[in-house]
Each structure stands twice: as C-alpha cells, then as structure tokens.
C-alpha positions in Angstrom: -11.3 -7.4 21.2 -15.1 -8.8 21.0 -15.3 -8.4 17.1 -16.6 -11.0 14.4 -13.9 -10.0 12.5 -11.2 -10.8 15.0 -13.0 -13.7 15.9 -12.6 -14.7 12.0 -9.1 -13.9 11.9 -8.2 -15.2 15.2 -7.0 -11.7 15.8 -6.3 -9.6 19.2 -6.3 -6.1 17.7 -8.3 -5.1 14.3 -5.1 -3.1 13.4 -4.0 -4.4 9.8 -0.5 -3.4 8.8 0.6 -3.2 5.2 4.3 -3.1 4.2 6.4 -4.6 1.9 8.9 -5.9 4.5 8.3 -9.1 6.1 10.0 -7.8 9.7 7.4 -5.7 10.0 4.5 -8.0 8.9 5.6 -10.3 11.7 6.4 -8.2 14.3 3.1 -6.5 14.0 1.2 -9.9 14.0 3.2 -10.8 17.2 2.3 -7.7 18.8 -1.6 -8.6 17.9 -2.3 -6.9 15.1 -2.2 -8.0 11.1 0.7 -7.7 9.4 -0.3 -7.8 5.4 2.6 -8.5 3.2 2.7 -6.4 -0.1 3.8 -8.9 -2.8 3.4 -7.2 -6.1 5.9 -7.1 -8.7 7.4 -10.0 -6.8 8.5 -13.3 -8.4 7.1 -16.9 -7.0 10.3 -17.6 -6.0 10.7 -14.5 -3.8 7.7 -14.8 -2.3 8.2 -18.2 -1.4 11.1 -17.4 0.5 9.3 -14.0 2.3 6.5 -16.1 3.7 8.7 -19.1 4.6 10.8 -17.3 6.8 7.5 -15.4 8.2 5.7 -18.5 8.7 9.2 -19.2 10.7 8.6 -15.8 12.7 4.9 -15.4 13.2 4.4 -17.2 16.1 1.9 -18.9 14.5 -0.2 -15.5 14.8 -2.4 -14.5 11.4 -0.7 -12.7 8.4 -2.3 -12.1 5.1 -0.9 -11.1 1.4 -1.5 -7.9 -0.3 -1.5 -8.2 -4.6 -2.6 -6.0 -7.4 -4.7 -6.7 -10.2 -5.5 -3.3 -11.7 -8.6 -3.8 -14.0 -7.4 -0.7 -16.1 -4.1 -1.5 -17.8 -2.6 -0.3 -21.0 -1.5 -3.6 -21.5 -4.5 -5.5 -20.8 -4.6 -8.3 -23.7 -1.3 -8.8 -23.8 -0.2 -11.3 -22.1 3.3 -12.4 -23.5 4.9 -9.1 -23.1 8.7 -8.7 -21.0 10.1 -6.1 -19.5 11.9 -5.2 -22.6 9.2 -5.1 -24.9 7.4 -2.5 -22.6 10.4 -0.5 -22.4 10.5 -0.2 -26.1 7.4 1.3 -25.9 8.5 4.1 -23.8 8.7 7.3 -26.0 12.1 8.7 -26.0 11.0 12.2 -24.7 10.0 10.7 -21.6 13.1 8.5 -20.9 14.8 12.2 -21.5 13.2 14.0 -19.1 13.4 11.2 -16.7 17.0 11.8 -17.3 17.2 15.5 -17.3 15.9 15.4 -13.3 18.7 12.8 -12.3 21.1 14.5 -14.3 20.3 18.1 -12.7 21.0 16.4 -9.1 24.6 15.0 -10.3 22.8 11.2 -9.8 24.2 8.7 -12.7 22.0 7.5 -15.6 20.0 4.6 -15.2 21.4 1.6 -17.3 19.0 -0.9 -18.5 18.9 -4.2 -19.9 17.1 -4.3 -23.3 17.2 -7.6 -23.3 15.9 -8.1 -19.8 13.0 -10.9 -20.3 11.4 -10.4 -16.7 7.6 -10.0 -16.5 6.3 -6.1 -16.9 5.2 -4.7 -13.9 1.5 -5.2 -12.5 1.3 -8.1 -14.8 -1.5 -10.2 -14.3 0.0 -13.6 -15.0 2.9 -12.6 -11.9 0.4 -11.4 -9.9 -1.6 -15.1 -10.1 2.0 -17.2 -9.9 2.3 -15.5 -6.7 -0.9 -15.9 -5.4 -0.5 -19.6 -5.9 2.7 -19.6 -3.8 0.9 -17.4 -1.1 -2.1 -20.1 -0.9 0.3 -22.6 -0.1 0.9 -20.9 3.2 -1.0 -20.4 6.1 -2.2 -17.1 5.3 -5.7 -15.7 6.6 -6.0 -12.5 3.8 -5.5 -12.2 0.9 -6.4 -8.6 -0.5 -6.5 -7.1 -4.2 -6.2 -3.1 -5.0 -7.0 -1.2 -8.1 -10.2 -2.2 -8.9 -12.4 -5.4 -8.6 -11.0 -8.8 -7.2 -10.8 -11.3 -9.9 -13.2 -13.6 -9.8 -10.3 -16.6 -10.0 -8.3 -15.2 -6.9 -11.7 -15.0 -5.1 -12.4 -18.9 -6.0 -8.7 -20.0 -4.9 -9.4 -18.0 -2.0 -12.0 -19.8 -0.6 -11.3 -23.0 -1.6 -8.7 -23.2 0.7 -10.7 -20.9 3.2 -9.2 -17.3 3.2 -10.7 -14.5 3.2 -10.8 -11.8 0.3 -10.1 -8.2 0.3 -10.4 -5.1 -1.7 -9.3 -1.7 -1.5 -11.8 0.7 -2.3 -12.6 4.5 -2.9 -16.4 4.7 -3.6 -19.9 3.3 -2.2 -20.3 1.7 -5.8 -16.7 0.0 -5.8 -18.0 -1.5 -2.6 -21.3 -2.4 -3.9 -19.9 -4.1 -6.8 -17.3 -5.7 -4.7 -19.4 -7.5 -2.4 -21.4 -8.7 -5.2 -18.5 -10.6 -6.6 -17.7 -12.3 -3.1 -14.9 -9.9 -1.2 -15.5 -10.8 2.2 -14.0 -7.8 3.6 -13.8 -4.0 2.3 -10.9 -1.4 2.9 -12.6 1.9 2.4 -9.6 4.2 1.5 -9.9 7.4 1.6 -7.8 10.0 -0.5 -5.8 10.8 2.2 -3.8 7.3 2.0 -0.7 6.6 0.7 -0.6 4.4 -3.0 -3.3 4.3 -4.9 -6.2 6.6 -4.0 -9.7 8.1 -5.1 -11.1 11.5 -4.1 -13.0 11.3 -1.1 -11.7 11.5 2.2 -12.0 8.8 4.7 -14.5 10.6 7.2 -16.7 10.5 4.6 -16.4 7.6 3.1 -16.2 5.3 5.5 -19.6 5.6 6.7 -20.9 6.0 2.7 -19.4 2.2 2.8 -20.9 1.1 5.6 -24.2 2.3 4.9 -24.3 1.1 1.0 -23.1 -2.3 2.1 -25.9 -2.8 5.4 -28.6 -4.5 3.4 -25.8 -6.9 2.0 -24.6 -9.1 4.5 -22.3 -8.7 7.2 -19.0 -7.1 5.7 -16.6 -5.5 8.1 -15.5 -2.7 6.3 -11.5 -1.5 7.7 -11.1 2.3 7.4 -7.4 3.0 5.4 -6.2 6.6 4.7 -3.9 9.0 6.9 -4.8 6.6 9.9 -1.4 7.0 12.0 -2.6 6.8 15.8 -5.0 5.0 17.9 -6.9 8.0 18.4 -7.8 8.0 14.8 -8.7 4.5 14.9 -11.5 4.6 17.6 -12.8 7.7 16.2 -13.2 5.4 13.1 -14.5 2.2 14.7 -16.7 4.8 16.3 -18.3 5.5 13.3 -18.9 2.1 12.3 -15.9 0.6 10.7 -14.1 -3.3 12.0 -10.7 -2.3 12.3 -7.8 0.4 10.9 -6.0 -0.6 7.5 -2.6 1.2 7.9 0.9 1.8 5.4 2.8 5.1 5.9 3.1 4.4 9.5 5.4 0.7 9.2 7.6 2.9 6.6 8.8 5.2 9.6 10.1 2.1 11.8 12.8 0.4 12.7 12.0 -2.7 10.9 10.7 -0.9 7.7 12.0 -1.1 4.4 12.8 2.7 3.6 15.7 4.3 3.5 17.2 6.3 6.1 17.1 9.0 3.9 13.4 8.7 3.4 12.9 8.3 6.9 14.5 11.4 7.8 12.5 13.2 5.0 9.0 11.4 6.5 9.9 13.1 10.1 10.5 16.3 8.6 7.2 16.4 6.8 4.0 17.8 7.6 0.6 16.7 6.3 0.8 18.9 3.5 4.0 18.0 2.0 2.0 15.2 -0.3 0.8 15.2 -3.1 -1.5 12.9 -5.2 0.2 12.1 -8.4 0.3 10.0 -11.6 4.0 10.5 -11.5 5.0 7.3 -9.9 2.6 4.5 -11.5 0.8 6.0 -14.0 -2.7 6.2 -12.2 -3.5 9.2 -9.1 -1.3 7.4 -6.4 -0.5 9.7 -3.0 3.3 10.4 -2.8 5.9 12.4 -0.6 6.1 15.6 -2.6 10.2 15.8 -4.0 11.5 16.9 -7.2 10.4 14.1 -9.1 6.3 14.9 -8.8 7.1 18.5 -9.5 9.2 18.0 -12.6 6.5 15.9 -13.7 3.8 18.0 -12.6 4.6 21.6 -13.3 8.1 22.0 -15.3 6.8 23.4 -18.4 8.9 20.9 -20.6 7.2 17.7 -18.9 6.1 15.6 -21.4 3.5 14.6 -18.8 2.8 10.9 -17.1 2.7 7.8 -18.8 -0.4 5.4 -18.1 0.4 2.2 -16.4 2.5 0.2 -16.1 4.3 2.2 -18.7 5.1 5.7 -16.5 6.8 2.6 -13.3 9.5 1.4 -16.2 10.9 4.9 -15.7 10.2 6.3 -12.0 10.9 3.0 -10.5 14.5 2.6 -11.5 15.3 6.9 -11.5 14.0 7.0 -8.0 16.3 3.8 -6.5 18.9 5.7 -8.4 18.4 9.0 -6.7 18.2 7.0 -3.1 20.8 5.7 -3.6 22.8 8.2 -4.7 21.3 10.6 -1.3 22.3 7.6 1.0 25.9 8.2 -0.8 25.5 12.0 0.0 24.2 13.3 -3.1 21.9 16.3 -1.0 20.6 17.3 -4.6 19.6 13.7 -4.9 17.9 13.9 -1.5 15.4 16.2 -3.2 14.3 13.8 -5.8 13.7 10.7 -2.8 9.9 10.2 -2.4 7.8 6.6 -1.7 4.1 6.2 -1.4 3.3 8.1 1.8 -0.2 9.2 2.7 -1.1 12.5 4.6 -0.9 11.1 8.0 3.0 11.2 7.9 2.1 14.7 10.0 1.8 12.6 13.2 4.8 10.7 12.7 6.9 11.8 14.8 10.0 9.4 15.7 11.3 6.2 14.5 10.1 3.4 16.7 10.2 -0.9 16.5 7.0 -1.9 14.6 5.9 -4.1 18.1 6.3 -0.3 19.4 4.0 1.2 17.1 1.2 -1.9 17.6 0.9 -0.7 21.4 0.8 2.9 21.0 -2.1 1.7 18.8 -3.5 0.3 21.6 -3.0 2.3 24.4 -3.9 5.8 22.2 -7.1 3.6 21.4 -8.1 2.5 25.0 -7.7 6.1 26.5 -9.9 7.3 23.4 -12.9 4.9 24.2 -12.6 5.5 27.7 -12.9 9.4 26.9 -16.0 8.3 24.8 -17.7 6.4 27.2 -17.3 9.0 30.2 -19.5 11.5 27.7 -21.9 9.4 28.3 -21.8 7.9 31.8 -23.7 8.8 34.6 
C-alpha cells in the first residue's frame, strides 16, 4: 500500500494485530500485516524466549511489542513491593466475595502463595526489564497504553531507531503525546476491548486527526470494535494510517483463548460487553459473564479495587473458572470472560490468523472500489 507509514515500517498492509500469543503475531506479519506482541506482566526471561522464537518465524517481516505503563497506579512510589506484599493489602471482604462467585459455580478456591516474591502486576520496573529484552530484538514498535509514554522508553526507543506508540482516548491525550515524542497514535475508541475511554471511535478518530494536523506528520491507527475490512477503509477514509485490532486474533486458530471463550465470543452479540473496572481496576471493555455482574450489581459487592490491586483477585478466580468450564463445569462457563471489545458481533467463525489478514484485505479492496465508483464518471 502507498502509505508513509508502511513505507516506515516496511509494511504491506496498515493492519496492526495485537495479541498476546506469538503464533498469531507472526502469522499476521507473514500474511502482511503487524503483528504486536502484548508483553505485560511478562518476565525478561519470557519474553526473551517469545520474541526469539518469533524472530525464528517472522520471515524477517516487521513485528512490534505492546507494554503498559499506567501513569495512575495505587502503587506509584513504591517500587520494592512483591506480589505478596500487594496481596496483603487486599481487604478480606473482597477476597470473600471473589470467593463466593467461584464457590456458587462449584469451581475450587484459588490457593495462593503468600510468600510468592514475583513482581506485582503492571509494575513499572517489569515493565522497563522487558522493554530492554524487547530492544534487543529486531522489533519496529514498540507501543505504551494507559496514559503517557515514558519519556525513558521513548529515548531507548529511538536510540536504537523504533518507533513509539500510544493508545489513546482523547484529542488532549494525543496532543500531549505527541509533544513528548510518540511517533504514532492509536485512537481508541470505547468500543475496544482493554482499556478504554468514552468516546466512540467515529468520533474520535477524526477529533485526533484534526488536533494533531498542525503537529507534524503522525499517522494516527483507528482501534476499537474494528473486526472487518469494511470497517477499516471506512476508517482510512476518514483520515486515519491503518486499523489497530485485538478481539478479532482472540477468535482464531492460533489465538490464546480458550475454547470455551471462543465458543462464548461466537455466540455473542455486540451488546453482550460491558465496560468494567471489574477485571483491572480501571474502565476496561470485557465479555459480560458472572464475574462483571457480581461485581457490578449484586447488592453485597464490596465494589472494585483500584489497580493493580482489583487483577490480584480477578486474574487468578477467572483462570480458575476456565479452567474449571474447559473441565465441564457449565456453571463455571458463566463466570469465563477476557478483554473483548464490541466488534465480537461480526465474528462469526474460527479461522487461521493468515485467514483473517486476507479477509482484511479483500473486504477492504471491494470497499474502496465501492468508494471510488460514487465518484467516477
């Protein structure tokens, strides 16, 4: 495609795929597009291994990294904490609730390791271990959420001549972000999966676009409910670089979820998610189960935790609960959910991840073509 930013990237097809599973990430890059590797709450040693063995896949195609550095954390200044100091730190009514729901669908308690010494999630330090690992491979991207890019992981960036992105919800967030140095902005709109804001990616893509015009030239990807090509040209239409995708790569063949969650995905519609503080702690878009209604609406809820705090419980009770479904457990199956934005409406089947990159294409070619004979003569 004749885009500066492909051209940057050395990229065939704007279409950047984030997942946390590095079959996907390759396959997609193979295919054309950009896989982006989620790598938070990793340790340096894992990701070490997950980019090695997709620098060994890739084809020598472009992959980036995706990390988080939330610049709102109830931890923040306190940077020798483990895994079980933050646990003790949990108040007792919310580890009981979290066990009521499991216990109300048959699913066994969650044992824990008091003296478990791992790093909290979300924790800065991590997060900048790994980033070190990730610079030592040939990535292209590296991309921060939750608020602005740190100025360090900007500077290691570019020293070793990646680019930077950041996951955005407002024309201010993208003001700011530029400022600092981002070279490339993700407008995400409250439809997407994860961590989202309020307005909806119709509207805020072009808000982006425009704030950022007098800037410079930063390609700004539109993220949130994308889950066809259609949807992509309609928002490359209206100004943006390329497509930042997620809940899509969850319903393939390649992708890290479940079967169980899969099934679920198929059987939703777009209304069947909600956006929650029930899974992280901060207004993140998840499949709708028993677990965001407890939370949300049983009168005895003691009510989310802020982060990181509220992922120490939902974390380990939801791998309980799938794994518990995958066992059989249909009251379990109830309690399954994952970070899934409103798009999973137009998922419709389970396909390979290479798959999915050409139905991209092909949806998005018969779009433009449909554009352009509006107009001809």
């Amino acid at each position: 495609m004749n885009n500066e930013l492909c051209n940057r990237l050395d990229l065939e097809f704007p279409l950047f795929a984030f997942s946390h599973c590095r079959d996907v990430v390759a396959a997609v890059s193979r295919a054309g597009g950009f896989g982006v590797l989620g790598i938070v709450n990793r340790t340096p040693e894992e990701v070490e291994i997950e980019l090695d063995w997709i620098d060994a896949h890739v084809q020598g195609r472009p992959y980036g990294v995706d990390l988080v550095f939330p610049q709102k954390l109830a931890t923040k200044g306190e940077p020798e904490l483990t895994y079980s100091d933050l646990l003790q730190r949990v108040p007792q009514a919310h580890k009981e609730f979290a066990a009521h729901i499991l216990e109300a669908a048959d699913v066994p308690p969650v044992s824990r390791a008091e003296t478990d010494e791992r790093r909290p999630p979300f924790d800065p330090a991590s997060g900048r271990a790994t980033l070190e690992v990730a610079l030592r491979h040939p990535v292209k991207l590296v991309v921060n959420a939750l608020g602005m890019a740190p100025q360090d992981m900007i500077d290691a960036a570019h020293a070793r001549g990646v680019l930077v992105g950041a996951l955005i919800g407002s024309k201010e967030h993208a003001v700011n972000q530029v400022a600092a140095g981002v070279d490339i902005l993700i407008a995400q709109g409250t439809e997407a999966a994860g961590h989202c804001g309020e307005v909806s990616t119709m509207v805020l893509v072009p808000e982006v676009i425009e704030a950022v015009r007098s800037l410079g030239n930063v390609p700004v990807l539109a993220a949130g409910g994308i889950a066809t090509g259609r949807q992509m040209a309609a928002a490359m239409a209206m100004g943006a670089a390329g497509a930042w995708t997620g809940s899509i790569w969850l319903a393939t063949s390649e992708g890290e979820s479940s079967p169980v969650l899969k099934d679920k995905m198929l059987a939703a519609s777009s209304r069947d998610t909600v956006r929650t503080r029930t899974r992280t702690g901060k207004p993140c878009r998840n499949l709708r189960s028993a677990w965001t209604d407890a939370w949300e609406n049983d009168p005895a809820s003691p009510g989310p935790l802020p982060m990181p705090l509220m992922s120490l419980l939902s974390e380990a009770a939801l791998k309980a609960a799938d794994q518990a479904a995958q066992a059989g457990n249909e009251k379990a199956r109830a309690i399954v959910t994952h970070a899934v934005g409103q798009g999973v409406g137009l998922i419709e089947r389970i396909s390979s991840a290479g798959s999915v990159v050409q139905d991209f294409k092909r949806d998005f070619l018969e779009s433009v073509e449909k554009l352009n004979s509006l107009v001809s003569s």
